[in-house]
TIBADREN-793247 format. One record per residue (C-alpha): residue number from 1; x, y, z. Coordinates in nm, 4 decimals, always signed. Each point is the difference from the previous one (the first is absolute). Example, Ala and Ser with C-alpha at 12.3 -4.5 7.8 and 13.67 -1.06 7.14 Angstrom:
% TIBADREN-793247
{pos 1&east +1.2300&north -0.4500&up +0.7800} $
{pos 2&east +0.1370&north +0.3440&up -0.0660} $
END
This chain:
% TIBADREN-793247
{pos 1&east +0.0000&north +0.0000&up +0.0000} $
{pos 2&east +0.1279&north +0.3193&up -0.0805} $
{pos 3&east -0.2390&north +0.2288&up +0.1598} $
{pos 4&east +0.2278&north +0.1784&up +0.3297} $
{pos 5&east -0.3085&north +0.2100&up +0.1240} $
{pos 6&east -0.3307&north +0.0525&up -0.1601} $
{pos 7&east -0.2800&north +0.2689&up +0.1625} $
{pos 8&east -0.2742&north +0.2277&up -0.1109} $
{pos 9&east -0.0189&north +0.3061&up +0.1762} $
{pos 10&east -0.3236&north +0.2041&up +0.0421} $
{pos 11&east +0.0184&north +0.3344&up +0.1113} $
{pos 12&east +0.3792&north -0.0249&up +0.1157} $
{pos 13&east -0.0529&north -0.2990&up +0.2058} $
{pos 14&east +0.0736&north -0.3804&up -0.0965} $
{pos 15&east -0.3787&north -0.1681&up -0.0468} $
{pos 16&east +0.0704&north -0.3528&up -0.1452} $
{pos 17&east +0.3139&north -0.2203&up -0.0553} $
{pos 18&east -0.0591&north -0.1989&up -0.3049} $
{pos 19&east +0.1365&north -0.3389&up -0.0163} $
{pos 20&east +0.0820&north +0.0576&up -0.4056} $
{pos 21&east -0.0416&north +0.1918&up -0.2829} $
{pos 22&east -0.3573&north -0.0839&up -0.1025} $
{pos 23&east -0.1160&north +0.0596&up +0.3661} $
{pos 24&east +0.1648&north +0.3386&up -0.0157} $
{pos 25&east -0.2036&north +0.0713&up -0.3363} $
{pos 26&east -0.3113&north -0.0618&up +0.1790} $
{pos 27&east +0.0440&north +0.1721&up +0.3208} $
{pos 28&east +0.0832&north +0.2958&up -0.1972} $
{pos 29&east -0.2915&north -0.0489&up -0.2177} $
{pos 30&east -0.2138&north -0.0282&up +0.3124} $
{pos 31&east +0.1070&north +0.3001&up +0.2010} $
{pos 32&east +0.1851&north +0.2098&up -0.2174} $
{pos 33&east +0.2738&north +0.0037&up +0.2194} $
{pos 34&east +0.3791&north +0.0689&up -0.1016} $
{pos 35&east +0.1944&north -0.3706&up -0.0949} $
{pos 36&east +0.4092&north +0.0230&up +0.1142} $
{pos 37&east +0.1317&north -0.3216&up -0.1546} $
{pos 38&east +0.3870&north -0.0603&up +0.0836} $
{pos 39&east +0.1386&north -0.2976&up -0.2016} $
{pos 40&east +0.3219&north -0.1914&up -0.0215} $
{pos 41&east +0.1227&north -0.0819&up -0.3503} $
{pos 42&east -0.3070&north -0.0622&up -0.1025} $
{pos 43&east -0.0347&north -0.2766&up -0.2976} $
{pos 44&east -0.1708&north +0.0618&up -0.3529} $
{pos 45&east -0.3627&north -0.0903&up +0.1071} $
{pos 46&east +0.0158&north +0.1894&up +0.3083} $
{pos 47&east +0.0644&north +0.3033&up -0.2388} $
{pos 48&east -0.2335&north -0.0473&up -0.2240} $
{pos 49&east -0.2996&north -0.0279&up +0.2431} $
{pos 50&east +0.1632&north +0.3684&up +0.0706} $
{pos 51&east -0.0094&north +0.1023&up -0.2775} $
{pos 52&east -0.3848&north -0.0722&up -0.0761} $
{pos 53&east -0.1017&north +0.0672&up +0.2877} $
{pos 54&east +0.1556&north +0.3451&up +0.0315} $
{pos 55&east +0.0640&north +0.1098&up -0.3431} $
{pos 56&east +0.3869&north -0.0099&up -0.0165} $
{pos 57&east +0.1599&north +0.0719&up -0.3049} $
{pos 58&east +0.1989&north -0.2966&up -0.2069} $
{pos 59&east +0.2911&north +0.1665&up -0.0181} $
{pos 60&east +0.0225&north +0.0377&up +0.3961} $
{pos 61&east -0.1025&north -0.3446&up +0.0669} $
{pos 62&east +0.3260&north -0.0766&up -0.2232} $
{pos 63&east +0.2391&north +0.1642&up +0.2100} $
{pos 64&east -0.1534&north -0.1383&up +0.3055} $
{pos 65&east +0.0606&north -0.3310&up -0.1118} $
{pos 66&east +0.3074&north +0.0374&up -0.1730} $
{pos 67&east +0.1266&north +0.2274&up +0.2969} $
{pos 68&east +0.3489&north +0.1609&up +0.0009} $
{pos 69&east -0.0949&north +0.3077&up -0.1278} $
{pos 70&east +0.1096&north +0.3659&up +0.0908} $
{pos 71&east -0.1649&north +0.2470&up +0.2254} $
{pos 72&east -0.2877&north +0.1825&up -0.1774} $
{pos 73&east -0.3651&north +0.1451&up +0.0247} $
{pos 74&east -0.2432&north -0.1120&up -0.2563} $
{pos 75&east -0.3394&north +0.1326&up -0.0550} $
{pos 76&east -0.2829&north -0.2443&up -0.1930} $
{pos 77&east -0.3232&north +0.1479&up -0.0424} $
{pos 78&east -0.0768&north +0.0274&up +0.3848} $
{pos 79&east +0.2242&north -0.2882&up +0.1304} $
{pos 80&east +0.3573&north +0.1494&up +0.1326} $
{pos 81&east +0.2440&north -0.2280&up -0.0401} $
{pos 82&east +0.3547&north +0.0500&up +0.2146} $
{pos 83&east +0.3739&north -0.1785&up +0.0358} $
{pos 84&east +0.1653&north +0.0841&up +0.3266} $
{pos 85&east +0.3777&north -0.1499&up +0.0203} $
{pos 86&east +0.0263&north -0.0260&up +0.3934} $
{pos 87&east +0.3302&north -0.0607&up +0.1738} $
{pos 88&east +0.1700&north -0.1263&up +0.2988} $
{pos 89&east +0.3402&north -0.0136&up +0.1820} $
{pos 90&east +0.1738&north -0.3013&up +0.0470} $
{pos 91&east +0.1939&north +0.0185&up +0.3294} $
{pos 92&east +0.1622&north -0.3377&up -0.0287} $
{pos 93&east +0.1515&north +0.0374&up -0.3293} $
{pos 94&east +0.0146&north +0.3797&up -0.0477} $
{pos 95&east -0.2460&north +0.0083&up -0.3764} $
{pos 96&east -0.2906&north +0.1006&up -0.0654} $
{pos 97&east -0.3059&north -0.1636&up -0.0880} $
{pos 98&east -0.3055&north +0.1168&up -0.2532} $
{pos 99&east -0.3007&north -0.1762&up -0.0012} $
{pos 100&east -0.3095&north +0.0832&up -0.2660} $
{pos 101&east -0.3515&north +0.1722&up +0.0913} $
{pos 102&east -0.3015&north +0.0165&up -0.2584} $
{pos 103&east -0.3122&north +0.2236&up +0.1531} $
{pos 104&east -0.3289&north +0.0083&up -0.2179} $
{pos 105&east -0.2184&north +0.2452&up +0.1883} $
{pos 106&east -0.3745&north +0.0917&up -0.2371} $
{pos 107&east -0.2845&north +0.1369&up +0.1497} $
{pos 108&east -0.0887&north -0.2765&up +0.2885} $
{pos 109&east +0.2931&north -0.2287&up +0.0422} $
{pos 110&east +0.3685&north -0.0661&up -0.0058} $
{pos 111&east +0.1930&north -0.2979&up -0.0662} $
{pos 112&east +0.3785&north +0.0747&up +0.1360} $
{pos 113&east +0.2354&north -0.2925&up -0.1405} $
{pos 114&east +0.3173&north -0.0613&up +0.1102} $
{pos 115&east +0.3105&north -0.2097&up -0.2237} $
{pos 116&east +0.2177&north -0.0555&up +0.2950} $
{pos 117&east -0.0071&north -0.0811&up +0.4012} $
{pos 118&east -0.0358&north +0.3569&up +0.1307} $
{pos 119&east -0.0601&north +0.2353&up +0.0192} $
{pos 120&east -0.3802&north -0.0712&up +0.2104} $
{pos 121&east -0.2478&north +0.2107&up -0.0032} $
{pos 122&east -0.1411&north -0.0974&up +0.3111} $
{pos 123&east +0.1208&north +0.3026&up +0.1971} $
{pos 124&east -0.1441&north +0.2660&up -0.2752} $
{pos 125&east -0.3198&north -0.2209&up +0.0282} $
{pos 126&east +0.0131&north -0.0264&up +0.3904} $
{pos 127&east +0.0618&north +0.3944&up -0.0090} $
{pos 128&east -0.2772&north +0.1279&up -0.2380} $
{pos 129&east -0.2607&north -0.2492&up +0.1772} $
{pos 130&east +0.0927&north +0.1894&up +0.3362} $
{pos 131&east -0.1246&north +0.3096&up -0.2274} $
{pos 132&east -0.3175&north -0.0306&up -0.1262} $
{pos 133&east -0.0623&north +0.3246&up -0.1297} $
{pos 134&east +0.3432&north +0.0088&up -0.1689} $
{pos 135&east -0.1423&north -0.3425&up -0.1425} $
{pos 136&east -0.3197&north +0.0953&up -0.0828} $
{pos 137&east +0.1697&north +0.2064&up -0.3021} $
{pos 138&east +0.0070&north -0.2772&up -0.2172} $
{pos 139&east +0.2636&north -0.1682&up -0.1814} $
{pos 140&east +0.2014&north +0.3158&up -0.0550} $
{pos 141&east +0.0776&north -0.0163&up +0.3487} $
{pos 142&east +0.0865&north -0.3439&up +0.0259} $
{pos 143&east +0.3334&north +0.0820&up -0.3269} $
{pos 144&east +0.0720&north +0.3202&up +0.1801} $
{pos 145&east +0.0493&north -0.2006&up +0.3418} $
{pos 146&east +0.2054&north -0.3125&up -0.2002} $
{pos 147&east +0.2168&north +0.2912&up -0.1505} $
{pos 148&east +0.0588&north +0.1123&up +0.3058} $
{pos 149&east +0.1186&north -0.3039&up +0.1476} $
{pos 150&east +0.2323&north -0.0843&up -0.2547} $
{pos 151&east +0.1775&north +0.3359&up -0.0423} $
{pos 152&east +0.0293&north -0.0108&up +0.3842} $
{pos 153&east +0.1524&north -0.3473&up -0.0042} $
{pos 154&east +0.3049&north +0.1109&up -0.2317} $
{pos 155&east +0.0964&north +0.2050&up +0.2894} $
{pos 156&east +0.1822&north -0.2901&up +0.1406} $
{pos 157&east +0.1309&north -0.0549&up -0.3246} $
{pos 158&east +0.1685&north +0.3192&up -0.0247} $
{pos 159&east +0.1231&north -0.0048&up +0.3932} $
{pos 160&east +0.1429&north -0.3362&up -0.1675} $
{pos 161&east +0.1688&north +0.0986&up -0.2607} $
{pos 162&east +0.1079&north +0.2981&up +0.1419} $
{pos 163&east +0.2048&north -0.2134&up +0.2924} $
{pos 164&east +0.0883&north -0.1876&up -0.2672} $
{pos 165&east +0.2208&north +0.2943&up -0.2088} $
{pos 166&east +0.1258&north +0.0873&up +0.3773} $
{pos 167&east +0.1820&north -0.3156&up -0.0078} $
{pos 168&east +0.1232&north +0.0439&up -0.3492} $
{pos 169&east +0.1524&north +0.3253&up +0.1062} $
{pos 170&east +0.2022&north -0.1757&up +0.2889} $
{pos 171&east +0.1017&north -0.2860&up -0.2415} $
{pos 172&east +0.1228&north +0.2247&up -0.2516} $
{pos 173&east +0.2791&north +0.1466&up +0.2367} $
{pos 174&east +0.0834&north -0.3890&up +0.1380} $
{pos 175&east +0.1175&north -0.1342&up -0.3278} $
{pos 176&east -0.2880&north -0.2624&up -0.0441} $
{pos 177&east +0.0372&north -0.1877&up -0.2885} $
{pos 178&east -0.3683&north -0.0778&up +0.0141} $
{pos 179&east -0.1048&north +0.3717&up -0.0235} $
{pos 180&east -0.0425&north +0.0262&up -0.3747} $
{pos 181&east -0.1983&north -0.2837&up -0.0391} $
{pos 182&east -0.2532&north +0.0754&up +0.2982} $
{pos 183&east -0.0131&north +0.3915&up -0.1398} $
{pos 184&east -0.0971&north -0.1631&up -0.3342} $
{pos 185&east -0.2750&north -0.2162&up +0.1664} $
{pos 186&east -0.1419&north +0.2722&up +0.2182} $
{pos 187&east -0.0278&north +0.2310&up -0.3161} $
{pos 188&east -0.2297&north -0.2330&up -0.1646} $
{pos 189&east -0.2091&north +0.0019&up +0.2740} $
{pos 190&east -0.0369&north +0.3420&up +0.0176} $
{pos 191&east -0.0568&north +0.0345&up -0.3738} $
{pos 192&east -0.3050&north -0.2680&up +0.0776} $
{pos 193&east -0.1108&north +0.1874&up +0.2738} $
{pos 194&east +0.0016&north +0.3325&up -0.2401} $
{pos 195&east -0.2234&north -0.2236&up -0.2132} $
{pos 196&east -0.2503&north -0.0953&up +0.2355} $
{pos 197&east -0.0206&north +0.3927&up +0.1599} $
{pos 198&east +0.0492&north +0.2210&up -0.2976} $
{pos 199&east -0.3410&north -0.0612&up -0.2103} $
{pos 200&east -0.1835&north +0.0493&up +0.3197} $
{pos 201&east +0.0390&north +0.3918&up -0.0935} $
{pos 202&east -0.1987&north -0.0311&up -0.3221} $
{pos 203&east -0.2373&north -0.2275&up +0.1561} $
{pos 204&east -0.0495&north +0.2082&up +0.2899} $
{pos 205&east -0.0554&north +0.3303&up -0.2371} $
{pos 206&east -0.2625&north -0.2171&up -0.2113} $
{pos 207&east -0.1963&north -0.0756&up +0.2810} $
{pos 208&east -0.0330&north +0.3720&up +0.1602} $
{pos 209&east -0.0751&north +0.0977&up -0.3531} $
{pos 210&east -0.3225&north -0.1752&up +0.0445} $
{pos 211&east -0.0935&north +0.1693&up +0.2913} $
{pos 212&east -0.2563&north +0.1789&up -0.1724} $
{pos 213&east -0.1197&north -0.2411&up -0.2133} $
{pos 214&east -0.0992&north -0.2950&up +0.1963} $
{pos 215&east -0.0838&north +0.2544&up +0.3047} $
{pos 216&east +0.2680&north -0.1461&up +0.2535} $
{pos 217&east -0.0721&north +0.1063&up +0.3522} $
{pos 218&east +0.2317&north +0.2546&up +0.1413} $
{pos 219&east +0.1249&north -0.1493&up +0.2862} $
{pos 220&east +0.1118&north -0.2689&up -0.2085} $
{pos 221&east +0.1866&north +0.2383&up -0.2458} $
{pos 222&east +0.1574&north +0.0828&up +0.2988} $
{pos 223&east +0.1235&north -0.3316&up +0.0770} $
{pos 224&east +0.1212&north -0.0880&up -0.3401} $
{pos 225&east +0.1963&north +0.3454&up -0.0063} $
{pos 226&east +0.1648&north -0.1141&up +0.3614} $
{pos 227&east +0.1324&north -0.3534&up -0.2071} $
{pos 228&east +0.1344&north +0.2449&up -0.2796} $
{pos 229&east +0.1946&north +0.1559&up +0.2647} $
{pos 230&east +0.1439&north -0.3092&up +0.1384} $
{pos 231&east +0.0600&north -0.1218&up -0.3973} $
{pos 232&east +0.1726&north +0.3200&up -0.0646} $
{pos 233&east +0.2548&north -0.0543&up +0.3168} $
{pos 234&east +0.0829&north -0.3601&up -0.0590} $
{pos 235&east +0.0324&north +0.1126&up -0.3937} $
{pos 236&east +0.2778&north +0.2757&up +0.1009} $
{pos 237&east +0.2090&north -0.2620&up +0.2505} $
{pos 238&east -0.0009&north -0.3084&up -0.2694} $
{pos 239&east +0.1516&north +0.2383&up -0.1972} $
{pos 240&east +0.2616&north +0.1495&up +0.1725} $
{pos 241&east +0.0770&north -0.3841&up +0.0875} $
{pos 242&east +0.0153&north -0.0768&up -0.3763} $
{pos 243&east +0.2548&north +0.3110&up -0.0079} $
{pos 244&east +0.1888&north -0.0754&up +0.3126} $
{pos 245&east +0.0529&north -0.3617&up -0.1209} $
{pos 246&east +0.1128&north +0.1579&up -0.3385} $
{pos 247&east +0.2804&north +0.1951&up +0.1872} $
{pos 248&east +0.0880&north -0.2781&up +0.2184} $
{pos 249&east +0.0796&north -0.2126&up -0.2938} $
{pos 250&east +0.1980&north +0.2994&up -0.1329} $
{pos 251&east +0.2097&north +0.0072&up +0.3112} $
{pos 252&east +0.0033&north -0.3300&up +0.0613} $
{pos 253&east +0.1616&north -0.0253&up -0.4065} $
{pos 254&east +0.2553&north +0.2652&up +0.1005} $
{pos 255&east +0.1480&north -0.1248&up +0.3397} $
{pos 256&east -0.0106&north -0.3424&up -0.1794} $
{pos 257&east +0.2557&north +0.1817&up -0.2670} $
{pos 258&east +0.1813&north +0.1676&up +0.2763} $
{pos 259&east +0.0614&north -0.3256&up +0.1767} $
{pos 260&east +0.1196&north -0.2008&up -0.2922} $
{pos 261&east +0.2213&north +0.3178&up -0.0738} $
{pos 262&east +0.1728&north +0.0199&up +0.3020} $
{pos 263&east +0.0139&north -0.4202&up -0.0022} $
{pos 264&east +0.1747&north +0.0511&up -0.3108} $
{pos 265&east +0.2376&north +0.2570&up +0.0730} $
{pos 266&east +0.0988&north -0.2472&up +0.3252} $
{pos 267&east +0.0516&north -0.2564&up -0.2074} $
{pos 268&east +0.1987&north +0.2572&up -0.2188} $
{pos 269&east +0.1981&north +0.0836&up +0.3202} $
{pos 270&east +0.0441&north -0.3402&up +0.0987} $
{pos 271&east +0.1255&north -0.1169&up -0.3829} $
{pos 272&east +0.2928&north +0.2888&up +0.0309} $
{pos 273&east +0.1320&north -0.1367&up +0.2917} $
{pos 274&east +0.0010&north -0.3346&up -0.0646} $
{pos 275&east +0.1488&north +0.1245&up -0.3542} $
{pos 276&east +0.2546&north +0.1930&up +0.2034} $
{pos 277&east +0.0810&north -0.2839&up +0.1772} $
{pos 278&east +0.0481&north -0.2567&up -0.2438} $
{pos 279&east +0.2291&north +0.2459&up -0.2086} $
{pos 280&east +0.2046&north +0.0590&up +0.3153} $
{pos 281&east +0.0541&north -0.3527&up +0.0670} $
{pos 282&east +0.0766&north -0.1035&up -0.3656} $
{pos 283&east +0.3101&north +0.2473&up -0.0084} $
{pos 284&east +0.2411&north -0.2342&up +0.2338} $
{pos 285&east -0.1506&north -0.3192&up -0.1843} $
{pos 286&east +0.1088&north +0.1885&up -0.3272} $
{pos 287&east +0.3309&north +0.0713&up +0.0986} $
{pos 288&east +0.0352&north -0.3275&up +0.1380} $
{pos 289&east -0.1062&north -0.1939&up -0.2806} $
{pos 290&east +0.2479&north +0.1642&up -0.2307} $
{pos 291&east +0.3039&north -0.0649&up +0.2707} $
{pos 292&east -0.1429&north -0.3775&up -0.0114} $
{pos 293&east +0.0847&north -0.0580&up -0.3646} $
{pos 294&east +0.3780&north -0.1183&up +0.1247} $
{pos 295&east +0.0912&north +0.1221&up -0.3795} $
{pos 296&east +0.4237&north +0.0042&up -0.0176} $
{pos 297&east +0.0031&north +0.3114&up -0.1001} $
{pos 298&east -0.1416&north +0.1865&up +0.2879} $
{pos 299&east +0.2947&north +0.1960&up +0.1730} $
{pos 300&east -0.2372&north +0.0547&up +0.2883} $
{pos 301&east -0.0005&north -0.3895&up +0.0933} $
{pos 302&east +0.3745&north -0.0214&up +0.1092} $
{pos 303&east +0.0235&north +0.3942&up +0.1313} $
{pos 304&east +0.0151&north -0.0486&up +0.3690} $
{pos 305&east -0.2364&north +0.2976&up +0.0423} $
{pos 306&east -0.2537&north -0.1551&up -0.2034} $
{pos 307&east -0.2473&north -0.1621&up +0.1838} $
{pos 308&east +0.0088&north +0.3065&up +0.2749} $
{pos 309&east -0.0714&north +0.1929&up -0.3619} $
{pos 310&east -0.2548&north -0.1764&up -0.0931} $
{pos 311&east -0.1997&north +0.0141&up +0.3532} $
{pos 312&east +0.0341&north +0.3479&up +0.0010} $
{pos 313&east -0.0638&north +0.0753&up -0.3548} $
{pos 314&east -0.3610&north -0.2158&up +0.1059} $
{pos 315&east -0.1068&north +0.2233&up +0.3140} $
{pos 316&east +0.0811&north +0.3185&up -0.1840} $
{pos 317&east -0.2161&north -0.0973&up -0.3242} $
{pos 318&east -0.2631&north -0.0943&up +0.2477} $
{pos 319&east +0.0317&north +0.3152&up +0.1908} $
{pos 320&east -0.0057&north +0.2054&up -0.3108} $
{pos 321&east -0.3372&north -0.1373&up -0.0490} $
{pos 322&east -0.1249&north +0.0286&up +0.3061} $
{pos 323&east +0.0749&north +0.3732&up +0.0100} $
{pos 324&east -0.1535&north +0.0678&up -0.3406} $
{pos 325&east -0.3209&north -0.2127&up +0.0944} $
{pos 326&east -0.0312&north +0.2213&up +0.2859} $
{pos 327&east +0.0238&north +0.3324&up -0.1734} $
{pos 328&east -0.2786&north -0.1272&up -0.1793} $
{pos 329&east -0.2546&north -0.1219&up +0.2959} $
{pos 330&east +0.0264&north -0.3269&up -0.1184} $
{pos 331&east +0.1415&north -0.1344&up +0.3365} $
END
């Protein structure tokens, strides 16, 4: 079954609980009453009693099956047809999560159908029931109050992410080879979270610009200006994260350069002395290896100052170098 919560309100107040969808038809026929259906994934049949019953438009009925589709506001004839992209924070592996919200509201009912676990509705339904009169407005109050719930639950997303670029900050200073990588990943999820918030704006300005035409009470123009505020907040922080992240990953690019310079320049360092070294200590084996020839013609081989010669003729090569090498900072 994928019916969550099923009620027809009359007056503001809940009046029967219908047991499934052809109940609901009748109770509504009966009293006239206002039908809130909230569904689950709800499968091809289920849709199509929906859609007879209540007039929804093909194309809509599509995209609810189908699912995965962006956030937008869709008018058909008299049947308003809405994708909300809710999101939550995932402590335990530090992502976030979207899930997938389709509200029908017409005249006397709406059908709310969600594509993933949460968000519930079950608080916005708990809180408008505790207000009838706010109720008692009809389905226009029931999207205005679902709005509101889900722009107010990407407020923990954006305390999330926002401890999230705090950490970023104190990796890029440690030398965390993992930085880049997790600056990469948290950028897509800000440019998801962009996705899910930014046509909110246009939906929000389509639905004030009917105001006038489908007579919306006041006091709920009132509300849905207070969720435009909220939308226009977390709007402004996802994208300074988006540009934060952006400079981070600049930053993160040039100390990554600046450590690989100075690596190479020690390894520069380190190749001149070893260099320096090696040259030094070749000079004596040079000299050496010509004195070990034994050829008969070397005068030096039976001069009695020779092999004294030759030791010192070894130390002052080496020396030589030594001197030189350290003129030039290579020792």
């Amino acid at each position: 079954m994928t019916i969550i919560d099923n009620a027809v309100y009359v007056n503001g107040k809940r009046f029967a609980d219908p047991i499934s969808l052809e109940q609901t038809y009748e109770v509504m026929d009966a009293c006239g009453g206002m039908a809130w259906i909230g569904m689950f994934r709800p499968d091809e049949a289920e849709m199509t009693s929906l859609a007879a019953e209540f007039s929804l438009h093909e194309l809509a009925v599509e995209d609810t099956i189908m699912a995965h589709q962006r956030p937008k506001l869709e008018r058909y004839d008299d049947v308003l047809f809405t994708v909300l992209r809710p999101a939550r924070y995932i402590d335990e592996n530090e992502s976030v999560e979207f899930g997938e919200l389709h509200v029908f509201t017409g005249k006397d009912f709406v059908v709310t159908i969600r594509h993933a676990e949460t968000p519930g509705l079950s608080s916005t339904r708990t809180r408008l029931e505790a207000d009838p009169e706010l109720l008692a407005m009809g389905p226009e109050a029931v999207l205005y109050a679902i709005m509101d719930q889900v722009v107010d639950d990407y407020q923990p997303v954006v305390n999330g992410l926002e401890n999230d670029i705090d950490e970023i900050e104190d990796q890029l200073f440690s030398g965390d080879p993992t930085v880049s990588r997790r600056i990469y990943e948290l950028s897509r999820e800000v440019i998801q979270f962009q996705r899910a918030i930014h046509p909110l704006r246009d939906m929000l300005d389509r639905l004030k610009g009917g105001f006038d035409k489908y007579n919306v009470d006041v006091e709920l123009q009132r509300y849905l200006r207070d969720v435009e505020d909220h939308v226009e907040s977390v709007t402004a922080r996802a994208d300074s994260f988006r540009q934060l992240l952006q400079n981070a990953l600049t930053v993160d690019g040039t100390l990554t350069a600046n450590r690989q310079n100075e690596a190479n320049a020690a390894e520069s360092e380190q190749m001149k002395k070893i260099s320096s070294w090696a040259a030094i200590l070749f000079a004596p084996s040079f000299v050496g290896s010509i004195y070990g020839m034994n050829f008969d013609n070397m005068p030096e081989l039976h001069w009695a100052f020779g092999y004294p010669f030759a030791l010192v003729l070894m130390f002052l090569v080496g020396f030589i170098m030594y001197i030189i090498f350290k003129k030039k900072t290579w020792l």
